[in-house]
Structure formats: structure tokens, C-alpha cells
N, CA, C and O atoms as CSV, one atom per row, in Angstrom:
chain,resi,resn,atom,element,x,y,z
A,1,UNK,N,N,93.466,103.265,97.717
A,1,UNK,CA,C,93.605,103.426,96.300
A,1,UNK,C,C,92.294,103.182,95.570
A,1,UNK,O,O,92.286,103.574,94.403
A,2,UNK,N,N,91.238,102.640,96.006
A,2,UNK,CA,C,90.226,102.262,95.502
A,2,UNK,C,C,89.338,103.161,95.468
A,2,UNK,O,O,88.642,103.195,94.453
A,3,UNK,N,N,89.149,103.899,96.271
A,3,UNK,CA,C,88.525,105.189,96.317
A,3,UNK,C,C,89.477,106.521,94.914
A,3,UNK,O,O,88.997,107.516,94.372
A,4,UNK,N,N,90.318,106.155,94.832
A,4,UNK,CA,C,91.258,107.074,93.999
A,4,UNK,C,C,91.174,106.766,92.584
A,4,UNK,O,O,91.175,107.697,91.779
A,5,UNK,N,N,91.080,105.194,92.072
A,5,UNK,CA,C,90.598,104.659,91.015
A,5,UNK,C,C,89.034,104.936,90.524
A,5,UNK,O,O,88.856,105.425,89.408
A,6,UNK,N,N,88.077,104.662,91.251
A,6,UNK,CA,C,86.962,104.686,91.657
A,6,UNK,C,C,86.372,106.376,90.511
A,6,UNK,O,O,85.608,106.528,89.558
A,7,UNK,N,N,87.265,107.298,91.337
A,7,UNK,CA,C,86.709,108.649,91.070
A,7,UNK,C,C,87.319,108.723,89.509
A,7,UNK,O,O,86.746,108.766,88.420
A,8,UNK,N,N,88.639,108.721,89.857
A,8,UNK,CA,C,89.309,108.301,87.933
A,8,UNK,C,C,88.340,107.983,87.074
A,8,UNK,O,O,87.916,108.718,86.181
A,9,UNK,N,N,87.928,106.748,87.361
A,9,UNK,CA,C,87.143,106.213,86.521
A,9,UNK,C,C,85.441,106.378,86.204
A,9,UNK,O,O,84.761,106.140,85.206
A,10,UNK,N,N,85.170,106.826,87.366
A,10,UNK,CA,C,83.624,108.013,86.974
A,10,UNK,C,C,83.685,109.029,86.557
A,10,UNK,O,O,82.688,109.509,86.018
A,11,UNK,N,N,85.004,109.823,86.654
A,11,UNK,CA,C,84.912,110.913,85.808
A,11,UNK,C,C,85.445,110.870,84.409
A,11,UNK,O,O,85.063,111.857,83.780
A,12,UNK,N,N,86.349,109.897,83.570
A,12,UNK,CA,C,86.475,109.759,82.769
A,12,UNK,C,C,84.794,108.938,82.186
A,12,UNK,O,O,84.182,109.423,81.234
A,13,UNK,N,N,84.327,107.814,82.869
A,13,UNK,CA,C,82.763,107.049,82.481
A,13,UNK,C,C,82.387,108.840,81.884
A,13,UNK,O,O,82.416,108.967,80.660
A,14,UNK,N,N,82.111,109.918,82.581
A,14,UNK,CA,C,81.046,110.919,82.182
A,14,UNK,C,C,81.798,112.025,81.215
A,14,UNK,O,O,81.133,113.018,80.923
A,15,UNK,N,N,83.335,111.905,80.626
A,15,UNK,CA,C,83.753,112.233,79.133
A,15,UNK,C,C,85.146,113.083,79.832
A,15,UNK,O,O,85.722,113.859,79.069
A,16,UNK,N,N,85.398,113.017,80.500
A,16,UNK,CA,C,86.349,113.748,80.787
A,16,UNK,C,C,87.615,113.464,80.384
A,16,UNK,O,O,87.579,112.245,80.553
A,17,UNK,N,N,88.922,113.730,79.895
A,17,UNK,CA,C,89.992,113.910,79.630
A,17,UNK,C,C,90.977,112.877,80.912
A,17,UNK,O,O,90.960,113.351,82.048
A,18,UNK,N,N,91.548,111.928,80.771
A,18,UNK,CA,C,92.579,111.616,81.738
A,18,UNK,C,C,92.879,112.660,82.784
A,18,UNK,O,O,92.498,112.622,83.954
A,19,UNK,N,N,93.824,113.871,82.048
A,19,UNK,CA,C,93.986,115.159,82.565
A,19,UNK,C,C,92.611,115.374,83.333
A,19,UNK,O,O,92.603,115.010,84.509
A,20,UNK,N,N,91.450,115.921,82.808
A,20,UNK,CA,C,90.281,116.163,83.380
A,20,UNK,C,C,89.977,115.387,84.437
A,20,UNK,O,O,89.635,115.937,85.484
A,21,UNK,N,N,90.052,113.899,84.345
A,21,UNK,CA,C,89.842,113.017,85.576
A,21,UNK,C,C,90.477,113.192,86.710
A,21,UNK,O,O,89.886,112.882,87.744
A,22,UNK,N,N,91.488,113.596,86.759
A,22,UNK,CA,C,92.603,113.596,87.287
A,22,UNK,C,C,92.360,115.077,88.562
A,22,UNK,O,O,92.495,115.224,89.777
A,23,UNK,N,N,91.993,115.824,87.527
A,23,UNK,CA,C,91.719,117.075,88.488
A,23,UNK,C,C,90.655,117.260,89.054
A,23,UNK,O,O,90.459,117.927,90.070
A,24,UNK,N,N,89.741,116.545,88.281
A,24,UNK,CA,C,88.230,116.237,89.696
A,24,UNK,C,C,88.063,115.447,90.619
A,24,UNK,O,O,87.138,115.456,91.431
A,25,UNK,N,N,89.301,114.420,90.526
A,25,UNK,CA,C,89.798,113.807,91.722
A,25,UNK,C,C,90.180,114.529,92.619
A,25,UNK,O,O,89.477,114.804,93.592
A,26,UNK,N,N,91.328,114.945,92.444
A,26,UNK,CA,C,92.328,115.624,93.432
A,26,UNK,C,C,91.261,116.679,93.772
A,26,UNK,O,O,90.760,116.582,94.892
A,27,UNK,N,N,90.810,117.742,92.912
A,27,UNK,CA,C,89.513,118.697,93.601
A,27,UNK,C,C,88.710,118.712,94.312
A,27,UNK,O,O,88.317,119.734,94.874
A,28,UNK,N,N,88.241,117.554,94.481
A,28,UNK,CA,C,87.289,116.740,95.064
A,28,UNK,C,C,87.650,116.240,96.597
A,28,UNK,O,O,86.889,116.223,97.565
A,29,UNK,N,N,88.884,115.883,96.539
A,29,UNK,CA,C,89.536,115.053,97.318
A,29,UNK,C,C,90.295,116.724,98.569
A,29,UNK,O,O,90.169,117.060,99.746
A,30,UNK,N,N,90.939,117.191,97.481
A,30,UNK,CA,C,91.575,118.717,98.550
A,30,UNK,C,C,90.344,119.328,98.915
A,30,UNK,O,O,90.299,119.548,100.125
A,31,UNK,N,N,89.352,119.671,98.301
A,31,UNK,CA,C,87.816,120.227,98.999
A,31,UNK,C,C,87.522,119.508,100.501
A,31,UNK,O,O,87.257,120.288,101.416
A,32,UNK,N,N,87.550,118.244,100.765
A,32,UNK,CA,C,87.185,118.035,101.843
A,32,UNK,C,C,87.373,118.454,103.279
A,32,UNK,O,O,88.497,118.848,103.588
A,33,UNK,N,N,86.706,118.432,103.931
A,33,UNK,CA,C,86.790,119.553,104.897
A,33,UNK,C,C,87.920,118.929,106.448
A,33,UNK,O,O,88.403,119.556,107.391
A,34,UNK,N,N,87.975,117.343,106.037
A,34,UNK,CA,C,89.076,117.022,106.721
A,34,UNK,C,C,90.410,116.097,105.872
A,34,UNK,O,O,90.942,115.010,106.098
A,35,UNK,N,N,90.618,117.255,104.718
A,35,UNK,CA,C,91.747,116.812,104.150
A,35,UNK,C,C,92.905,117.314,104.768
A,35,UNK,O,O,92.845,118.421,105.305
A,36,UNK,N,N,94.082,116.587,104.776
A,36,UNK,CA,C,95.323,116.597,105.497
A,36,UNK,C,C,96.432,116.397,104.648
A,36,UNK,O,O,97.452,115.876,105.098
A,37,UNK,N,N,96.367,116.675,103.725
A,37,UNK,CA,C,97.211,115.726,102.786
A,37,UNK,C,C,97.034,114.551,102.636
A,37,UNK,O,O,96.159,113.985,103.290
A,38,UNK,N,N,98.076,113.650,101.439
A,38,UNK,CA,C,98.532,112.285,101.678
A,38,UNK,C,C,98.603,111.500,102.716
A,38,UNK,O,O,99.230,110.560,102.226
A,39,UNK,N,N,98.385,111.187,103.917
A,39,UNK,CA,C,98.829,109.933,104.875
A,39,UNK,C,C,99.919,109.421,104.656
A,39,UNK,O,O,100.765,109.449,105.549
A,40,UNK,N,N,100.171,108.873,103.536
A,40,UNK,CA,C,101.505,108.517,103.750
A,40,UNK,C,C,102.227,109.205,103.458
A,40,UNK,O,O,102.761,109.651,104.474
A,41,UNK,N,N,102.709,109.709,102.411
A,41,UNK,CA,C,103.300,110.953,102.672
A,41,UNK,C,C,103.840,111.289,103.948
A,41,UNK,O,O,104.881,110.819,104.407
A,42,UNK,N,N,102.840,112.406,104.695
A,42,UNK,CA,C,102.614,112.687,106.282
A,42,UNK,C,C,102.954,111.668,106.974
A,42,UNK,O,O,103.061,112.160,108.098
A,43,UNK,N,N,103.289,110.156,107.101
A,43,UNK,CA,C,103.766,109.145,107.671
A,43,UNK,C,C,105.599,109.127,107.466
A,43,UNK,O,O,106.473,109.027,108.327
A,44,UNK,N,N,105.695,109.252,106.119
A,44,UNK,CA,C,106.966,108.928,105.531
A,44,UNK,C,C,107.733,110.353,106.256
A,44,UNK,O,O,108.862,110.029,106.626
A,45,UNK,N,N,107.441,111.783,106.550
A,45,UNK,CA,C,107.879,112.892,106.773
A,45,UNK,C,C,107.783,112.702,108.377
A,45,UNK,O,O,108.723,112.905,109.145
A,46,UNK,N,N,106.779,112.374,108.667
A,46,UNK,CA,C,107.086,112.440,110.627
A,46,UNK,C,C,107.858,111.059,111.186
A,46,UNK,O,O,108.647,111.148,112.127
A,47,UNK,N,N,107.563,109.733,110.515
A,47,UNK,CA,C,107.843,108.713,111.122
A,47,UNK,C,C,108.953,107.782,110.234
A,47,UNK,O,O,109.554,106.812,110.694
A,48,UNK,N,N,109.050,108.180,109.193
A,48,UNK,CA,C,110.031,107.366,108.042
A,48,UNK,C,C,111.311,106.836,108.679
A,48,UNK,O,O,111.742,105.686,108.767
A,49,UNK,N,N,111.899,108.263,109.190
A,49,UNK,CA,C,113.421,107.667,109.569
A,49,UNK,C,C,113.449,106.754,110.827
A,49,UNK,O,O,114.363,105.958,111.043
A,50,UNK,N,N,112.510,106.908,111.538
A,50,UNK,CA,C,112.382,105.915,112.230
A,50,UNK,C,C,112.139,104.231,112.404
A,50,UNK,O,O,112.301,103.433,113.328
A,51,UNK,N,N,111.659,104.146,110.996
A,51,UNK,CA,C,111.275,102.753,110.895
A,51,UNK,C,C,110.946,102.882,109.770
A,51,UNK,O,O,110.130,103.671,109.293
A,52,UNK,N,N,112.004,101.567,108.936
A,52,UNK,CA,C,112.305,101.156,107.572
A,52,UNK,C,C,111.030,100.422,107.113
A,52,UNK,O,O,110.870,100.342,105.895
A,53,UNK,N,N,110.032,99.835,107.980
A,53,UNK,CA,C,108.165,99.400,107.333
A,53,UNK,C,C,107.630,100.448,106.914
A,53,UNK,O,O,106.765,100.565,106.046
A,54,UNK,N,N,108.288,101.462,107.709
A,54,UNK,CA,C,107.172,102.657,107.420
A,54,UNK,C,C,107.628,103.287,105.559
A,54,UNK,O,O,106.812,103.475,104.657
A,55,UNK,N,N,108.937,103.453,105.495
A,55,UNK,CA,C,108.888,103.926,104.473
A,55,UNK,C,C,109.076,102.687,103.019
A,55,UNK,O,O,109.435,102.977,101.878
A,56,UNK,N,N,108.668,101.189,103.595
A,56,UNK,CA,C,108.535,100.205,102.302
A,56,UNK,C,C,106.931,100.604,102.171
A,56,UNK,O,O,106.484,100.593,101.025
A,57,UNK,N,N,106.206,100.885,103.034
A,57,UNK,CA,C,104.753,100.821,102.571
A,57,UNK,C,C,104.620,101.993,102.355
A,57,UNK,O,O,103.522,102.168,101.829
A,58,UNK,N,N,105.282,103.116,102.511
A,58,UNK,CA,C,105.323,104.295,101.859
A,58,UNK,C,C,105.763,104.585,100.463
A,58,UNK,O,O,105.561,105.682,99.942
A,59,UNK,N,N,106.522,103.344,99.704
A,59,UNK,CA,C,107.324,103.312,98.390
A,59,UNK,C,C,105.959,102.597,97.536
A,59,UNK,O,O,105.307,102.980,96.565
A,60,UNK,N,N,105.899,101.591,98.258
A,60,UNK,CA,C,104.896,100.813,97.855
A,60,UNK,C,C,103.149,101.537,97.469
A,60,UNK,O,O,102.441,101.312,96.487
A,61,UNK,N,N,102.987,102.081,98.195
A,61,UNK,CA,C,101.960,103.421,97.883
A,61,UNK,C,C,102.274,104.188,96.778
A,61,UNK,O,O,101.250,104.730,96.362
A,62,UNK,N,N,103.075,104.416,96.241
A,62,UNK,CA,C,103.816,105.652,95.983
A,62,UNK,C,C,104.088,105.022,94.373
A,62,UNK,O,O,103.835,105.662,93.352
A,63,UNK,N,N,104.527,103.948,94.397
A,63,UNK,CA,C,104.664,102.883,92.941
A,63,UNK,C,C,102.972,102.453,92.354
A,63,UNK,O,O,102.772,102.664,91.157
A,64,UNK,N,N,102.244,102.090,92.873
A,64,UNK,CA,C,100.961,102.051,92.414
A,64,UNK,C,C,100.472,103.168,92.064
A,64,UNK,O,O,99.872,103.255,90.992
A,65,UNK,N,N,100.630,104.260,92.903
A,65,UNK,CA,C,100.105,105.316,92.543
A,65,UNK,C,C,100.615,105.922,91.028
A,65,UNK,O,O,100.009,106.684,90.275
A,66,UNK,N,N,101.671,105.427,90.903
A,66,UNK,CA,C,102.129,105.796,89.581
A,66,UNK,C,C,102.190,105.157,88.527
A,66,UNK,O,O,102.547,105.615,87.442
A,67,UNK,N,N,101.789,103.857,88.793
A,67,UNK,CA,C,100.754,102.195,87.946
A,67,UNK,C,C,99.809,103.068,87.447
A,67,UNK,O,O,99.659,103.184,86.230
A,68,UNK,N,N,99.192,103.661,88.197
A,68,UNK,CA,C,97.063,104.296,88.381
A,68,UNK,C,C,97.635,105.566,87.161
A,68,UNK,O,O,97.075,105.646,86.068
A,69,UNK,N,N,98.390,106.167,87.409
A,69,UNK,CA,C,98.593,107.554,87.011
A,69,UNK,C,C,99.227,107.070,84.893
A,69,UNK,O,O,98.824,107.487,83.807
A,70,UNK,N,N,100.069,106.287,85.201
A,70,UNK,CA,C,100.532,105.604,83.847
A,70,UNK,C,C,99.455,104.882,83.190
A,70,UNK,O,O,99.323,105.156,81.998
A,71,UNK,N,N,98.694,104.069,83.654
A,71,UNK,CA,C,97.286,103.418,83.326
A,71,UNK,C,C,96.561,104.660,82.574
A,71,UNK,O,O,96.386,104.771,81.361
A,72,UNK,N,N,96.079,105.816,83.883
A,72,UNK,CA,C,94.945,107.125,83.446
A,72,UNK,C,C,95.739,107.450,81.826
A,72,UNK,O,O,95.362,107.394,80.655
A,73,UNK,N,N,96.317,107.609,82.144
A,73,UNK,CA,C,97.011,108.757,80.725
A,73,UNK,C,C,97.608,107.819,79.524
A,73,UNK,O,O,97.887,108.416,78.484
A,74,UNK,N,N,97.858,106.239,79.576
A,74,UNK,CA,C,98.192,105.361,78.516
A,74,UNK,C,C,97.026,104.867,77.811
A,74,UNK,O,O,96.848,104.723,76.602
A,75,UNK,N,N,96.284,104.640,78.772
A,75,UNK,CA,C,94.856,103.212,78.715
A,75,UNK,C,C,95.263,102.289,78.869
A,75,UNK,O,O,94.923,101.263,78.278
A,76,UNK,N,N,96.123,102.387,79.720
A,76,UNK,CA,C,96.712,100.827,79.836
A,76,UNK,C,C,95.684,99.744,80.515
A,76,UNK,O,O,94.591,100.285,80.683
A,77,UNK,N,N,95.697,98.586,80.891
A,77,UNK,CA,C,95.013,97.872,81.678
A,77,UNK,C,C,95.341,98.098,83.030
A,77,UNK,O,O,96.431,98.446,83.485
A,78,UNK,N,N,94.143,97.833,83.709
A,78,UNK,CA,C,94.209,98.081,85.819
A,78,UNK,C,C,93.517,99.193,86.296
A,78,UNK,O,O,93.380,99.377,87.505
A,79,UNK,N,N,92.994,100.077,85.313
A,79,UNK,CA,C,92.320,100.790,85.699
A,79,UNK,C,C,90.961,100.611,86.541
A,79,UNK,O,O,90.590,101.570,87.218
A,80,UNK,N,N,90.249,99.502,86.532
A,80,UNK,CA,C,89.096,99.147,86.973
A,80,UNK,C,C,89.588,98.257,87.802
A,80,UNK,O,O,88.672,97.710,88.417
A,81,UNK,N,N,90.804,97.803,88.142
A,81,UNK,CA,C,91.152,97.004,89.352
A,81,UNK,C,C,92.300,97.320,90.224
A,81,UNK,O,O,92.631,98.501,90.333
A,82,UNK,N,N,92.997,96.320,90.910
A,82,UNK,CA,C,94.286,96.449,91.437
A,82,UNK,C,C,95.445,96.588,90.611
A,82,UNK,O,O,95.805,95.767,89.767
A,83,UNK,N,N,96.167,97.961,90.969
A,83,UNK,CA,C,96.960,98.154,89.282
A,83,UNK,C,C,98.436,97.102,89.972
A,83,UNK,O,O,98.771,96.840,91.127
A,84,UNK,N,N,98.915,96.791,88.862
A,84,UNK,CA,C,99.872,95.732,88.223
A,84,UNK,C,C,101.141,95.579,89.427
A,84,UNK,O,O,101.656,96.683,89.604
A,85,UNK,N,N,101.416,95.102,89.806
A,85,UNK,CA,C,103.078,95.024,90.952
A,85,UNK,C,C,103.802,95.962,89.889
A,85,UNK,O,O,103.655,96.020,88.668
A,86,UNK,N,N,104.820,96.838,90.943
A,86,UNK,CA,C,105.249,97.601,89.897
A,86,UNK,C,C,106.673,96.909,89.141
A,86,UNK,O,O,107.602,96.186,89.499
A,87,UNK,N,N,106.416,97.314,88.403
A,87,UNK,CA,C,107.795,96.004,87.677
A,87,UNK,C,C,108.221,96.729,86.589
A,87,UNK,O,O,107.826,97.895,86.591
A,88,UNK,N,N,109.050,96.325,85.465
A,88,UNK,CA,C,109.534,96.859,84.045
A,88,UNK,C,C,108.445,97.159,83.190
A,88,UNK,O,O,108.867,97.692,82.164
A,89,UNK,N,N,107.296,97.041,83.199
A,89,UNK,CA,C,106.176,97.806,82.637
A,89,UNK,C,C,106.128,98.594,83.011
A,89,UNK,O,O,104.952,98.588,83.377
A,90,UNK,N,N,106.658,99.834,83.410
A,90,UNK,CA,C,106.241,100.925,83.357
A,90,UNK,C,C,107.423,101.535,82.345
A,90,UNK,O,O,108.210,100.957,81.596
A,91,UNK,N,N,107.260,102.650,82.580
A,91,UNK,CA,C,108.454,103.390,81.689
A,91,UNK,C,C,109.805,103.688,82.240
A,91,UNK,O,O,109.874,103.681,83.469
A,92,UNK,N,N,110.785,103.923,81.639
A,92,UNK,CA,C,111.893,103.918,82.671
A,92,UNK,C,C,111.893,105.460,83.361
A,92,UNK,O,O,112.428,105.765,84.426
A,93,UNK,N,N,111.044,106.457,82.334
A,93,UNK,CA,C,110.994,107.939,82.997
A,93,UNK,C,C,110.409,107.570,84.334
A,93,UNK,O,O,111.079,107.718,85.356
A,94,UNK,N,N,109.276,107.133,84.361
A,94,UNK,CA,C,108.484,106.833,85.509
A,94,UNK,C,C,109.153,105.993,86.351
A,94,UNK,O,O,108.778,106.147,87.513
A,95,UNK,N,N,109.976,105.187,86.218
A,95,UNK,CA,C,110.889,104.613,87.327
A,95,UNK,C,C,111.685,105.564,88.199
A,95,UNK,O,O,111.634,105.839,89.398
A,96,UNK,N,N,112.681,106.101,86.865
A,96,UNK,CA,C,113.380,107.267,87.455
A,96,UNK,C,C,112.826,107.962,88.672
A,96,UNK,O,O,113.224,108.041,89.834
A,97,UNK,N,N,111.480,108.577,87.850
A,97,UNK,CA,C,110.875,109.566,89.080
A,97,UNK,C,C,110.570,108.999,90.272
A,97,UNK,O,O,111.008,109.501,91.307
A,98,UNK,N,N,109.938,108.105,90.288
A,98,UNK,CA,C,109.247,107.468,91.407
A,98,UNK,C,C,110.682,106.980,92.231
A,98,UNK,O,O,110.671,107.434,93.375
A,99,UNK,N,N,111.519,106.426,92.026
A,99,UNK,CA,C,112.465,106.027,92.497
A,99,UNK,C,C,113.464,107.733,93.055
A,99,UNK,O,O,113.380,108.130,94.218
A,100,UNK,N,N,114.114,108.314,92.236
A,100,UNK,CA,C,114.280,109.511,93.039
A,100,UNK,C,C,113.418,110.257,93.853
A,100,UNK,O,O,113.984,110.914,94.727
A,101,UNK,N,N,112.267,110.324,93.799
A,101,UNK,CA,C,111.693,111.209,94.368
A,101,UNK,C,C,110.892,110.394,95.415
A,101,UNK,O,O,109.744,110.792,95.612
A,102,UNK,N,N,111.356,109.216,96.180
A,102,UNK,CA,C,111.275,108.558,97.403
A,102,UNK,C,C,112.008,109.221,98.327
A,102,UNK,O,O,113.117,109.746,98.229
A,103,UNK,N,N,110.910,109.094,99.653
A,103,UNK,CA,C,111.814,109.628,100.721
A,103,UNK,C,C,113.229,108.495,101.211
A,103,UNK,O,O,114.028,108.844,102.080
């Protein structure tokens, strides 16, 4: 995640739009020449049903990531660090999602 914050936050430092940050990340990140997708993700889809660690640290990924993503686009605080345990600060839309859309 630090690498994912990291870019967020240099590309917004040089004027870019949340939105804008957001897509020179991911651009940046799918350009590479040994991108594979997500990891976890790709963990949670080959190995999930097999083992219930695999898909808590797959939720757990998956809830920060949407700390980082609620942070980019609010201004919330955590952007320059470890974003927040995910808890009732977030929104309940963003619960919803993140919570349905777990494997």
C-alpha cells in the first residue's frame, strides 16, 4: 500500500485532480511490464476457498484500499501514512460496497 499512497500523493504534490492521481497511478502501475493484476485479488480467486487467512487478509487489503480511495477524493487524513483501521468512519455507501463486493 505504500507504494500506492506514495504515487497518490506525488501526483496530486505536482496539481493533479484526486481523479487525476488516481489514474496515473493505476497507468503507471498496469504499464508495467510484469503487471498481473492485484495479488490479492489473484490470491482470493485461486486460493480463497481454500483457506479462511487467505480471504481475512484479502478483506483486509481491500478495506484500506478503500480508507486510501475515501481519503484521495475527501481530504480526509492518512493520506501520507497508514490509512485508519477500517471502522464507522467511512461512509456507509463505502461499507456497503466493500462489504458486498468481497469474495
Amino acid at each position: 500500500m505504500a507504494w500506492f499512497r506514495n504515487s497518490l500523493n506525488e501526483a496530486s504534490d505536482a496539481g493533479a485532480s484526486a481523479l487525476g492521481a488516481l489514474v496515473t497511478t493505476l497507468g503507471n502501475w498496469f504499464s508495467q511490464p510484469d503487471f498481473r493484476g492485484c495479488a490479492f485479488l489473484n490470491a482470493a480467486a485461486e486460493l480463497g476457498s481454500s483457506d479462511p487467512e487467505i480471504l481475512a487478509t484479502v478483506r483486509r487489503h481491500k478495506q484500506e484500499m478503500a480508507c486510501v480511495l475515501e481519503n484521495l477524493f475527501t481530504g480526509g487524513a492518512g493520506m501520507r501514512e497508514a490509512c485508519c483501521p477500517w471502522s464507522s468512519m467511512a461512509p456507509s455507501s463505502m461499507r456497503r460496497w466493500v462489504t458486498a463486493s468481497m469474495p
